[in-house]
C-alpha positions in Angstrom: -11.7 80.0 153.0 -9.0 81.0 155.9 -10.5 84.5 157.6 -7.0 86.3 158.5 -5.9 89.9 157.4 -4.5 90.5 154.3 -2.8 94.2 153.4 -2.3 95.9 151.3 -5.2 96.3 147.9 -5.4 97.2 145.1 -7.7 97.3 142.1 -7.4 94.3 140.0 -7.9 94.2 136.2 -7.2 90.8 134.0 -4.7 92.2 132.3 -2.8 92.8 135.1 -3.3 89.3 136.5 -2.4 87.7 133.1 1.0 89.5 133.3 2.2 89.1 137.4 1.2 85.7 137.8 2.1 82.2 135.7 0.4 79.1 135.5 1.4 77.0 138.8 -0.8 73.9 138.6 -1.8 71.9 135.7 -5.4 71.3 135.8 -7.2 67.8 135.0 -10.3 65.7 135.5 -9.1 63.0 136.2 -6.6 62.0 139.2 -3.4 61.7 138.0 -2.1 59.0 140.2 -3.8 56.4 142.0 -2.6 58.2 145.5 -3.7 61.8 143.9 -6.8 62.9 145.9 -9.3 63.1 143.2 -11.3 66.0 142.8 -13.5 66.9 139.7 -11.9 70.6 138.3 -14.7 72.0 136.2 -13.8 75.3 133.9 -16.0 76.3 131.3 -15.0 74.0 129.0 -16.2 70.9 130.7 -19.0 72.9 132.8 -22.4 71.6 130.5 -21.6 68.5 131.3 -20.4 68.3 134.8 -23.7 70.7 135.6 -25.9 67.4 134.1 -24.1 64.8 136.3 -23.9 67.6 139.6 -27.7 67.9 139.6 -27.7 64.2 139.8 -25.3 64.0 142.5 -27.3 66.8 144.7 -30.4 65.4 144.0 -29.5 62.1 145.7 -27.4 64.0 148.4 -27.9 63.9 152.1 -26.3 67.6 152.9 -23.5 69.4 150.0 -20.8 71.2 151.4 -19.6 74.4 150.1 -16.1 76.6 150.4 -15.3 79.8 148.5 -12.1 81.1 147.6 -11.8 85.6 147.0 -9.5 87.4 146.0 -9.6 89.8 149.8 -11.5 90.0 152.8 -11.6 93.7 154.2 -11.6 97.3 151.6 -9.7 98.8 154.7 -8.0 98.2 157.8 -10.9 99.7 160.4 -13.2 96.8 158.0 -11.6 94.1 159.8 -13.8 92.5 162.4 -12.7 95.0 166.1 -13.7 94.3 169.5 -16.5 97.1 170.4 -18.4 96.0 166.9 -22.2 95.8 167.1 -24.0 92.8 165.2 -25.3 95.0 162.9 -22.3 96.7 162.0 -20.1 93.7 161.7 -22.7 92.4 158.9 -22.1 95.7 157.5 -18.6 94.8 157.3 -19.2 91.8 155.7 -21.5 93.1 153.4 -18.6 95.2 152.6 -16.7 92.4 151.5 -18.6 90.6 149.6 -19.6 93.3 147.5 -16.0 94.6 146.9 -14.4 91.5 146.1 -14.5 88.6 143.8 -15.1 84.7 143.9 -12.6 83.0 142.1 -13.0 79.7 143.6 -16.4 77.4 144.3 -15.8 74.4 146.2 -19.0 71.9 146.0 -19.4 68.8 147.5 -22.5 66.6 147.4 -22.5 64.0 150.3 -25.0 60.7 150.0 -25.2 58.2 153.0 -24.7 54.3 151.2 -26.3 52.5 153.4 -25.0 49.1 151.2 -21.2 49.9 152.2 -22.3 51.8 155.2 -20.5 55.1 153.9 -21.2 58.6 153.1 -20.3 58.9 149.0 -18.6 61.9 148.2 -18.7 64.0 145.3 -15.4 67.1 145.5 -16.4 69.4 142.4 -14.1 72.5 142.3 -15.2 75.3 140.1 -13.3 78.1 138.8 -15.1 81.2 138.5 -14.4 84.5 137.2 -17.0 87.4 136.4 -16.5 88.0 132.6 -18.4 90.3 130.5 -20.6 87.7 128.8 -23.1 90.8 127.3 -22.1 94.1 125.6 -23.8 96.1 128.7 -22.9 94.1 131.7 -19.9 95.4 134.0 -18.2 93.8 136.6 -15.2 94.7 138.6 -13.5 94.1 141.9 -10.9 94.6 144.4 -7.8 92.7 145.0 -5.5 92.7 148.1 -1.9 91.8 147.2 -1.6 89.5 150.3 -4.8 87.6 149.7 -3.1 86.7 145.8 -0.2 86.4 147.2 -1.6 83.6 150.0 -3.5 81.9 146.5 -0.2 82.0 144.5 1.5 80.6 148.0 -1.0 77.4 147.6 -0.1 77.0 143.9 -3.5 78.8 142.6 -3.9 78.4 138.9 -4.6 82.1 137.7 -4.2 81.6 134.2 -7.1 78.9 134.2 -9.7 81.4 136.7 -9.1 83.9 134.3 -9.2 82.1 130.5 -11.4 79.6 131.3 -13.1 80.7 134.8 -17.0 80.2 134.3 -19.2 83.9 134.2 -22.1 84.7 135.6 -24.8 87.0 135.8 -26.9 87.4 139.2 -30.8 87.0 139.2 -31.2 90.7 139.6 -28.7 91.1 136.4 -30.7 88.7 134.9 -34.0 90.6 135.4 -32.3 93.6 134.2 -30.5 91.8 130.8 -33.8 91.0 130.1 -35.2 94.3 130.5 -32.2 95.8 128.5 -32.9 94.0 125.4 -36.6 93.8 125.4 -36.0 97.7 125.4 -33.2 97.6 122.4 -35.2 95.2 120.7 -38.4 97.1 120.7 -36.5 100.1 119.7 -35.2 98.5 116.1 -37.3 98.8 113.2 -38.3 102.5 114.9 -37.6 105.5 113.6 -39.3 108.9 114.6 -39.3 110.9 111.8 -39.8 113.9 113.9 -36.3 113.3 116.0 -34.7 112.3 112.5 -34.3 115.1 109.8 -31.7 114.3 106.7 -29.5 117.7 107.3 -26.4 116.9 105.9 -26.1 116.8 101.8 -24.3 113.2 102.5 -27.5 112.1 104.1 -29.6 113.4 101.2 -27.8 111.8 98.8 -27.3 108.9 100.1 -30.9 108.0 100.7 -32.2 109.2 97.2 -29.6 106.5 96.6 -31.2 104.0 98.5 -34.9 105.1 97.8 -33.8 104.3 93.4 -32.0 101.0 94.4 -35.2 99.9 96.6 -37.4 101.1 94.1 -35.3 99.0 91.0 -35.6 96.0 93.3 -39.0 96.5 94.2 -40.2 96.9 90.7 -37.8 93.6 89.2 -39.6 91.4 92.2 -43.4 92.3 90.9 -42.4 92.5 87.4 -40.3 89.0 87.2 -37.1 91.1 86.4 -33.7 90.1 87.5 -33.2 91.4 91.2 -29.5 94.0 90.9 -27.5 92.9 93.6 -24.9 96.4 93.0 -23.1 98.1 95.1 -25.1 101.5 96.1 -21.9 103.8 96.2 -19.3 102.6 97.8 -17.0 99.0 97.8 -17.4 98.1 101.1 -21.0 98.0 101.3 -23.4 95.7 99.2 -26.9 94.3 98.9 -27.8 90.6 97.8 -31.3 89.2 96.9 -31.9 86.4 99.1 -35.2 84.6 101.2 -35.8 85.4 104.8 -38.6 83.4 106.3 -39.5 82.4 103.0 -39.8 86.0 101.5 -37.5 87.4 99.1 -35.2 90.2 100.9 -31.8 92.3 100.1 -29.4 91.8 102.7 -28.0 94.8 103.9 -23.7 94.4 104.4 -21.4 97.0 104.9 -23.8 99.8 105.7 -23.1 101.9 109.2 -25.5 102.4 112.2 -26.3 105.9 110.7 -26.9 104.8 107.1 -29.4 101.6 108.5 -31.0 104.4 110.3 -31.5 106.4 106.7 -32.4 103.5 105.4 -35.3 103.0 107.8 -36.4 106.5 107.3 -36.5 105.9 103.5 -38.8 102.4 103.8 -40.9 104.3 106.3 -42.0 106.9 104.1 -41.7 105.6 100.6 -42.5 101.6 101.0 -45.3 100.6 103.1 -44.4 96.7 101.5 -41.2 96.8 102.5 -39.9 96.3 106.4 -36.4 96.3 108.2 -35.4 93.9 109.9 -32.7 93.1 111.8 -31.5 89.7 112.7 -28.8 87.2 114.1 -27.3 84.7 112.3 -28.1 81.4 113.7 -24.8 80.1 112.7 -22.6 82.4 114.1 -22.9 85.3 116.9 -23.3 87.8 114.1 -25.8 90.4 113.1 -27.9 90.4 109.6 -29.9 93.0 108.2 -32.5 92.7 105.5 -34.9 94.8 103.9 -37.7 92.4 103.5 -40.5 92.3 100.6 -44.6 91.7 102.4 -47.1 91.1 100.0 -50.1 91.9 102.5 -50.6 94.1 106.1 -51.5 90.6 107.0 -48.1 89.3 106.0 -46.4 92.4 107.1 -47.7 91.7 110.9 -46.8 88.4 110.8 -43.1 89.2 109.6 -42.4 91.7 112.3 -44.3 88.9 115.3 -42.2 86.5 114.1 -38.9 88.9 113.9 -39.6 89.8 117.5 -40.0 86.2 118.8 -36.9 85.5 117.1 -34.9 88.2 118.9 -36.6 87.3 122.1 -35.6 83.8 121.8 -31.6 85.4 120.9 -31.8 87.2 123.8 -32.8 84.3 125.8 -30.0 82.3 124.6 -27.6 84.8 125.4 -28.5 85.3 128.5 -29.1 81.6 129.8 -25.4 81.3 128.3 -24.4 84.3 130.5 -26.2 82.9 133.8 -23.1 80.0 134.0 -22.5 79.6 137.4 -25.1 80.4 138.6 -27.2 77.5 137.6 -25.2 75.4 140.5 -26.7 77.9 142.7 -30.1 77.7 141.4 -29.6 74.3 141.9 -29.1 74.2 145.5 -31.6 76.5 145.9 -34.4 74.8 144.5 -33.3 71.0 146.2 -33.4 73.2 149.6 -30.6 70.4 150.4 -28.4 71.5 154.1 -25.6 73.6 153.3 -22.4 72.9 155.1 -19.8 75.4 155.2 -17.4 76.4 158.1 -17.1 80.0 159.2 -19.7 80.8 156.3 -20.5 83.8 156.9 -18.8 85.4 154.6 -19.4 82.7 152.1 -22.9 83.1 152.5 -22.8 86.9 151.7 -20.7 86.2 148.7 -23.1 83.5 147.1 -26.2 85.9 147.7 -23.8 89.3 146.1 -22.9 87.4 143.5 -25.7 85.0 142.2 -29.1 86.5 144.0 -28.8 90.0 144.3 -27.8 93.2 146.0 -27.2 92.2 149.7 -29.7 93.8 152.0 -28.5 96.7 153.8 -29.4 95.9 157.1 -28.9 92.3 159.0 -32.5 91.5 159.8 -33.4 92.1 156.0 -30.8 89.5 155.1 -31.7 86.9 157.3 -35.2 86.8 155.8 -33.9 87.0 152.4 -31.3 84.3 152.9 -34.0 82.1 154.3 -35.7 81.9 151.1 -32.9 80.9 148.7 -31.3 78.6 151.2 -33.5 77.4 154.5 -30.9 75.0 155.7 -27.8 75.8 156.7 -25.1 74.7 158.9 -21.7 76.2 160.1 -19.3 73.4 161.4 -17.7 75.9 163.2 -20.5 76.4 165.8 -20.7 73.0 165.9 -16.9 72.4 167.1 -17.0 75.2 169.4 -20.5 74.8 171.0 -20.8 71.3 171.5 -19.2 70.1 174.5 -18.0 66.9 173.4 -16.9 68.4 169.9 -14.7 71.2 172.0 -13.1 68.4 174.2 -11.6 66.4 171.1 -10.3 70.0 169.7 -8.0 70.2 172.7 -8.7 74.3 172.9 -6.4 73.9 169.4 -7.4 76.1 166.8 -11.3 75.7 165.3 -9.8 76.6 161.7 -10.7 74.1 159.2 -7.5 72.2 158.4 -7.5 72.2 162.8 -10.6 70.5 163.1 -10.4 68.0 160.0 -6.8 67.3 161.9 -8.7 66.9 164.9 -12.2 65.3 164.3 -11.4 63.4 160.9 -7.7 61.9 161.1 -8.3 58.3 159.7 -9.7 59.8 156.5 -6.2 61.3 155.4 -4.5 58.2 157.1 -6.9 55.3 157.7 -4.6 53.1 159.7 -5.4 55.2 162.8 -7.8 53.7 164.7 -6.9 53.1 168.8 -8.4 56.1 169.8 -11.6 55.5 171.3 -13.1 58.9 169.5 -11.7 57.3 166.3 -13.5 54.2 166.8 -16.9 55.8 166.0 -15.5 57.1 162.6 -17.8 57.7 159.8 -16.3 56.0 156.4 -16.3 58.5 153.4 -15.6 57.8 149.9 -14.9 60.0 147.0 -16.2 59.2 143.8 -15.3 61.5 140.8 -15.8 60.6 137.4 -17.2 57.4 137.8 -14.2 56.4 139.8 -15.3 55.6 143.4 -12.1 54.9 146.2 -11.3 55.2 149.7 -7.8 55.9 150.2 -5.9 58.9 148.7 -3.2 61.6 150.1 -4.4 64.8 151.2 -5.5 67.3 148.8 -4.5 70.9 148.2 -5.8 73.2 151.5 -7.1 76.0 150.2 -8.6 74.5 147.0 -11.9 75.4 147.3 -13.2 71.9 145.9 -11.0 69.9 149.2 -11.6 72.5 152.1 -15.7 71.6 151.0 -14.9 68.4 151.0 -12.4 68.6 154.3 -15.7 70.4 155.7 -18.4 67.8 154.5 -16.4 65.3 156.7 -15.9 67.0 159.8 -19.8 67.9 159.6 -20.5 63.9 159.0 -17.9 62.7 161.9 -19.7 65.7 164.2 -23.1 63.9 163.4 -21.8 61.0 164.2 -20.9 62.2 167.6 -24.3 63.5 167.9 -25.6 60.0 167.5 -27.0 60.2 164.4 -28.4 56.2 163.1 -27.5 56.9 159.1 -28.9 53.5 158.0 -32.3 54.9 159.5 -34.6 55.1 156.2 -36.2 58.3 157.2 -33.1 59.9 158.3 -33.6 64.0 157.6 -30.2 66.0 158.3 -32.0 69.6 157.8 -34.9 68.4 160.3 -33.2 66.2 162.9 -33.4 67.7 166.3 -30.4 66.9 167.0 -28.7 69.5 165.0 -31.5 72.3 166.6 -29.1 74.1 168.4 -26.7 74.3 165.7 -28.9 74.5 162.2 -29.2 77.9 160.6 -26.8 80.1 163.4 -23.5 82.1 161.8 -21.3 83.3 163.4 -20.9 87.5 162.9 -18.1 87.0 165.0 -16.7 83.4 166.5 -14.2 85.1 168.5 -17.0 87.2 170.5 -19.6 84.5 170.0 -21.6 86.9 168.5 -24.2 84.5 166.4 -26.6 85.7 163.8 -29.9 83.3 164.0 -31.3 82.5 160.1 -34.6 81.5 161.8 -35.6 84.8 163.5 -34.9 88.6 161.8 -32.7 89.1 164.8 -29.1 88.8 165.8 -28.8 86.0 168.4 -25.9 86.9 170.3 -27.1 87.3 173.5 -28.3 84.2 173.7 -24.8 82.5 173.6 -22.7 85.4 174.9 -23.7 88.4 177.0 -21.9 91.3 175.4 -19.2 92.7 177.1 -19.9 96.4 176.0 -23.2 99.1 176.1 -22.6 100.8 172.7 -24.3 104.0 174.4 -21.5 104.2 176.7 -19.2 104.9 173.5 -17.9 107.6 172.1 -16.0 107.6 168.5 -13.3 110.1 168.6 -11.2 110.7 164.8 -8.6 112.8 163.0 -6.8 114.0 166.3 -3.3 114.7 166.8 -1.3 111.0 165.8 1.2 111.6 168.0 -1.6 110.8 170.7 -1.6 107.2 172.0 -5.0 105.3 173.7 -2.5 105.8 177.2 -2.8 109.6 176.7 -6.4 109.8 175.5 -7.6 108.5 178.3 -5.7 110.8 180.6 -6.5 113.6 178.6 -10.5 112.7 179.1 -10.0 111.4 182.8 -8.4 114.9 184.0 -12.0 116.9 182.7 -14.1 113.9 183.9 -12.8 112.1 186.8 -10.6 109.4 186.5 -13.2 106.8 186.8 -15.2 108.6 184.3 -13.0 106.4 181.4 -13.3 102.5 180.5 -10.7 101.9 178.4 -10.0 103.7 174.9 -9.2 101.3 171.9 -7.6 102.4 168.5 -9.8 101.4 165.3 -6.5 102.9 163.4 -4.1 105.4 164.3 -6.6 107.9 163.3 -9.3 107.1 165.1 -10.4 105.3 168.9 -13.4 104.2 170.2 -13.7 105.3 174.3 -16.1 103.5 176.7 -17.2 105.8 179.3 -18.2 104.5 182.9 -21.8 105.7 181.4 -23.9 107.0 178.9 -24.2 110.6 180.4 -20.7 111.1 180.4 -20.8 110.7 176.8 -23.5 113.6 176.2 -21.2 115.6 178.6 -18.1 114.8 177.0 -19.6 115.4 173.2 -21.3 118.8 174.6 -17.8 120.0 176.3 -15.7 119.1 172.6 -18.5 121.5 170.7 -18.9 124.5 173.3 -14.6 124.0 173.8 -14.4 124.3 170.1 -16.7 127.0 169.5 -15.0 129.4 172.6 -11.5 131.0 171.6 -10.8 132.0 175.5 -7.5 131.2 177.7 -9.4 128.5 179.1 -9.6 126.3 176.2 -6.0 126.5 175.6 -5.3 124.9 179.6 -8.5 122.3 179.3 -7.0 118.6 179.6 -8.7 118.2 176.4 -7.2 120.6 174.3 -4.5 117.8 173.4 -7.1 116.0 171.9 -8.8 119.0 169.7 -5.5 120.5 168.6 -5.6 121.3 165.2 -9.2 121.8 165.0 -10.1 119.3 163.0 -11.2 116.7 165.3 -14.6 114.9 165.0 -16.5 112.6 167.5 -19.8 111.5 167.4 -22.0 108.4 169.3 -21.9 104.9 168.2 -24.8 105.4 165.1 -22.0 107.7 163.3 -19.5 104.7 163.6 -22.9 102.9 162.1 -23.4 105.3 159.2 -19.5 105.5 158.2 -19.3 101.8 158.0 -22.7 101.6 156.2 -21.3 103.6 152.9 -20.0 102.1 150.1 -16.8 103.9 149.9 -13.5 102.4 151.8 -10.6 104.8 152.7 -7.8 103.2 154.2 -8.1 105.9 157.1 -10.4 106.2 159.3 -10.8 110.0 159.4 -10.2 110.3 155.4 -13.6 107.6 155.4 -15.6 110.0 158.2 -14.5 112.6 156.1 -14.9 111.6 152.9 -18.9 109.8 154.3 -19.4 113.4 155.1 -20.4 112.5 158.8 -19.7 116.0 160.9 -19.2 115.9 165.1 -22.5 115.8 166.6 -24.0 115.9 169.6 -26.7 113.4 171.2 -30.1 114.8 170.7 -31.7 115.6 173.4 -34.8 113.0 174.3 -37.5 115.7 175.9 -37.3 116.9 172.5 -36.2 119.8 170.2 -35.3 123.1 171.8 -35.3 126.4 169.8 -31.9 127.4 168.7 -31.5 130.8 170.8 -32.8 128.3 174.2 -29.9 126.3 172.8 -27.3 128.7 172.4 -28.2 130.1 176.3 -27.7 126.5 177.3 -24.6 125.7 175.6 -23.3 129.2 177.2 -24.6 128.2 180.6 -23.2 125.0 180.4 -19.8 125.9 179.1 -19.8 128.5 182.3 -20.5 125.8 185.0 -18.3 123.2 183.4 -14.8 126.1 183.3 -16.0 126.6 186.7 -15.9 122.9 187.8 -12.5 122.3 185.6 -11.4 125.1 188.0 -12.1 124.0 190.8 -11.5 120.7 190.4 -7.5 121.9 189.6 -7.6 123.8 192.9 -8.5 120.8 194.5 -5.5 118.8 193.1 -3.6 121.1 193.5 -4.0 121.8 197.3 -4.2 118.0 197.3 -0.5 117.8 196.1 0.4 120.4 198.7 -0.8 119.1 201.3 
């Protein structure tokens, strides 16, 4: 999955999709031609069986390889990944994303060393997904930005098939909570409280003296060996039938509303202690039955209703295992705790636990722990190509994007002629097998098909190890535990471009470890909604004239709304948010002259520490301005509290007075001095 902006969104519905975008690629499982790269497209049509042959394929595997296609990256411009984010807000950023947009595209590919042709076996599955309601009470939804469609659309993405015949799934938490959903509906049938139920209306009456003669008739036929009536109990559309349930006799129940079934149960519950409701599925089709059933014992009566609850439970089951769908693959890289191999994964990461685990965590250590469970093996080739020396010195200081480094690291696998290069000479061998068809030369597949970029990523990780010195014909051989992939396994990059690295094996962000930060985050202070007609040029000034014209870093623009400053240090920011409130709360001359006035014209300017910046990116809402999201978050100007502790407010007000005073004075004097500066 390429990691570049994409702008505009919107919301995305399938109808939509159905009607902007046409079927651009046919879609088969077979290679079409003999130089066709083959790769294994699975849609729900052919998913039961693929899922059988894929657990074979990971079972055997040495590492799989994963890629993700979505339909966006970032909810809002200031969501993209900026230079003065923290660790933990840049996971809140991804979080962001994965939670806002969909997976439409799974790339898996299973790699296994054969040590008889001395090549890795490769397995390029490419899954198209799409998050269908599969039960009456699940919801999904999701947003879409027009350029990341666009970019799909650009690479010939089949829409038409993700949408018809994309394969569902439900999460583990949905799971739980479809399960807890119909063991309550369940339990609820066959349950009326007379109390909460009162026949009011004359309709009502009628209709269940109605139904208490026609189950009376049928009762009374049953015991006395008379012909059970199978008429119509008032109106054409609805009927009853005598038929067996369980071995029982019963009257099926068609036709008859919600509210009338309800009556209905009412009348047995009171008038027929023999006779029990029940309603049912029809094994043959996805269709409810009901049936008023005949008991001839309390014995009998408790067995009918056990065995009409483990029936339902065992629907319920079945519809929800069918919902599950995609998930399964999941499941089953979770429980072969095989290496996963993805580059700049990140994101991918976030998206397979969103979608298939559960709610992401909402801070970064809490994921880390979590993610460890599900998946406790993980590699980025990313890190690899940009940390190891040896890997960086074959990439030429080229681009570390994925089509870049299979390019650089893996060029004899598109063309296999290649070989003079010394680098090449230790190439790693890889076929593709698919369908029972196993071969070793092909043309390039499709970038940005999920299925080839995890296959494209699979063999730059396998060339890497190579490179690493890795003996693949050693029997014992153990990708997830070799020490020669310590310094790589389980470490993500937040952010490759500031090397900031989030380490899967402690609840920590690693980043300081690879890269000292450049910034102190208490050093900054998060100005919004000013005048936009003020540049970062003029910010600065404006602050530098009150403070000292050291006193400023550098000032850099989240949007045009809104600009992070870096003070020289972190008392200068107390100052500076301290001056903005006593400036704001004083109507005097003086506040018209200060150099800051520019910046609080219009009186609605906010600022606040780096933690607001925190707590703004932490909520789920995603304005495309900055200051309509601070706004919108509800996060006011504050000041930093002060560490000796709490002060009473009228000590407070005295200070803020006392404070304002000497800092007018100082403005004063400091223009005097510039002034008699310029003169002299």
């Amino acid at each position: 999955m390429r990691r570049h902006k994409r702008w505009p969104l919107r919301p995305l519905a399938s109808a939509s999709i159905r009607s902007r975008f046409s079927s651009t690629a046919e879609i088969a499982t077979t290679p079409t031609t003999t130089e066709a790269f083959p790769l294994k497209h699975v849609t729900r049509s052919n998913f039961e069986t693929t899922l059988n042959d894929l657990r074979t394929h990971v079972k055997a595997a040495d590492f799989v390889a994963i890629d993700l296609e979505m339909t966006g990256v970032t909810s809002a411009p200031w969501r993209d990944s900026l230079e003065f984010d923290r660790y933990d807000v840049r996971y809140l950023k991804v979080k962001d994303s994965a939670e806002k947009f969909a997976v439409v595209q799974f790339g898996v590919c299973p790699f296994r060393w054969d040590s008889l042709t001395h090549s890795f076996l490769s397995h390029p599955h490419n899954f198209f997904v799409f998050p269908r309601q599969e039960l009456a009470f699940d919801h999904h939804e999701f947003l879409c930005q027009t350029t990341s469609i666009d970019f799909l659309a650009k690479y010939q993405f089949d829409f038409n098939t993700c949408i018809h015949e994309g394969i569902s799934y439900l999460s583990r938490r949905q799971e739980e909570d479809a399960s807890k959903r119909f063991e309550m509906l369940y339990h609820e049938e066959g349950m009326v409280e007379a109390e909460d139920f009162k026949l009011v209306r004359l309709a009502d009456v009628l209709f269940a003296q109605r139904m208490k003669t026609k189950l009376n008739e049928w009762r009374s036929d049953l015991l006395h060996g008379g012909k059970a009536s199978s008429e119509s109990p008032g109106s054409s559309t609805q009927s009853t039938e005598t038929v067996f349930y369980h071995m029982r006799p019963a009257l099926s129940l068609k036709g008859f509303t919600s509210h009338q079934l309800r009556v209905i149960k009412l009348v047995l519950g009171k008038h027929f202690r023999d006779l029990v409701y029940i309603h049912a599925n029809d094994k043959s089709s996805s269709c409810s039955q009901d049936f008023v059933v005949f008991t001839d014992s309390e014995s009998d009566k408790a067995n009918l209703l056990k065995e009409a609850k483990d029936e339902r439970k065992r629907v319920a089951e079945r519809k929800i295992q069918s919902a599950i769908g995609f998930r399964h693959v999941i499941d089953l890289l979770s429980s072969e705790k095989k290496l996963i191999v993805g580059h700049n994964s990140i994101l991918d990461i976030a998206h397979v636990y969103s979608k298939f685990v559960g709610p992401l965590p909402s801070t970064a250590e809490e994921f880390v722990a979590s993610i460890r469970d599900h998946f406790p093996h993980i590699v980025d080739t990313k890190i690899l190509v940009n940390v190891n020396p040896m890997l960086h010195q074959r990439m030429k200081k080229s681009s570390t994007s994925l089509s870049s480094a299979f390019s650089s690291l893996c060029p004899q696998v598109e063309l296999p002629s290649r070989g003079s290069d010394l680098f090449l000479q230790q190439r790693v061998k890889i076929d593709v097998q698919v369908d029972n068809v196993r071969c070793s030369k092909w043309n390039a597949g499709g970038k940005h098909e999920a299925g080839y970029d995890a296959f494209m990523t699979g063999c730059i990780f396998a060339q890497a190890c190579s490179h690493l010195g890795f003996d693949f014909n050693h029997p014992s051989v153990n990708f997830a535990q070799n020490e020669k992939l310590e310094k790589y396994i389980n470490r993500l990059y937040l952010s490759w471009a500031r090397g900031d690295i989030i380490d899967l094996r402690a609840s920590h962000s690693n980043a300081e470890n690879w890269r000292v930060s450049k910034f102190k985050y208490e050093k900054i202070v998060l100005i919004w909604n000013f005048p936009r007609k003020l540049k970062a040029r003029e910010i600065k000034e404006c602050i530098c004239k009150a403070f000292g014209s050291t006193s400023v870093t550098s000032v850099y623009h989240l949007d045009d709304t809104a600009v992070f400053v870096l003070f020289k240090n972190s008392e200068l920011v107390s100052e500076f948010l301290k001056l903005k409130e006593q400036l704001e709360s004083d109507d005097g001359p003086v506040t018209v002259i200060h150099p800051l006035s520019k910046i609080l014209e219009g009186g609605k300017t906010g600022a606040a520490d780096y933690e607001a910046y925190k707590e703004i990116c932490s909520s789920h809402i995603s304005k495309v301005l900055f200051s309509d999201q601070a706004e919108t978050v509800g996060v006011k100007s504050r000041t930093r509290p002060d560490p000796k502790g709490e002060t009473s407010p009228e000590t407070e007000r005295r200070e803020k007075a006392d404070k304002a005073s000497d800092l007018i004075d100082a403005f004063l004097a400091n223009s005097v001095k510039v002034e008699a500066a310029g003169i002299n």
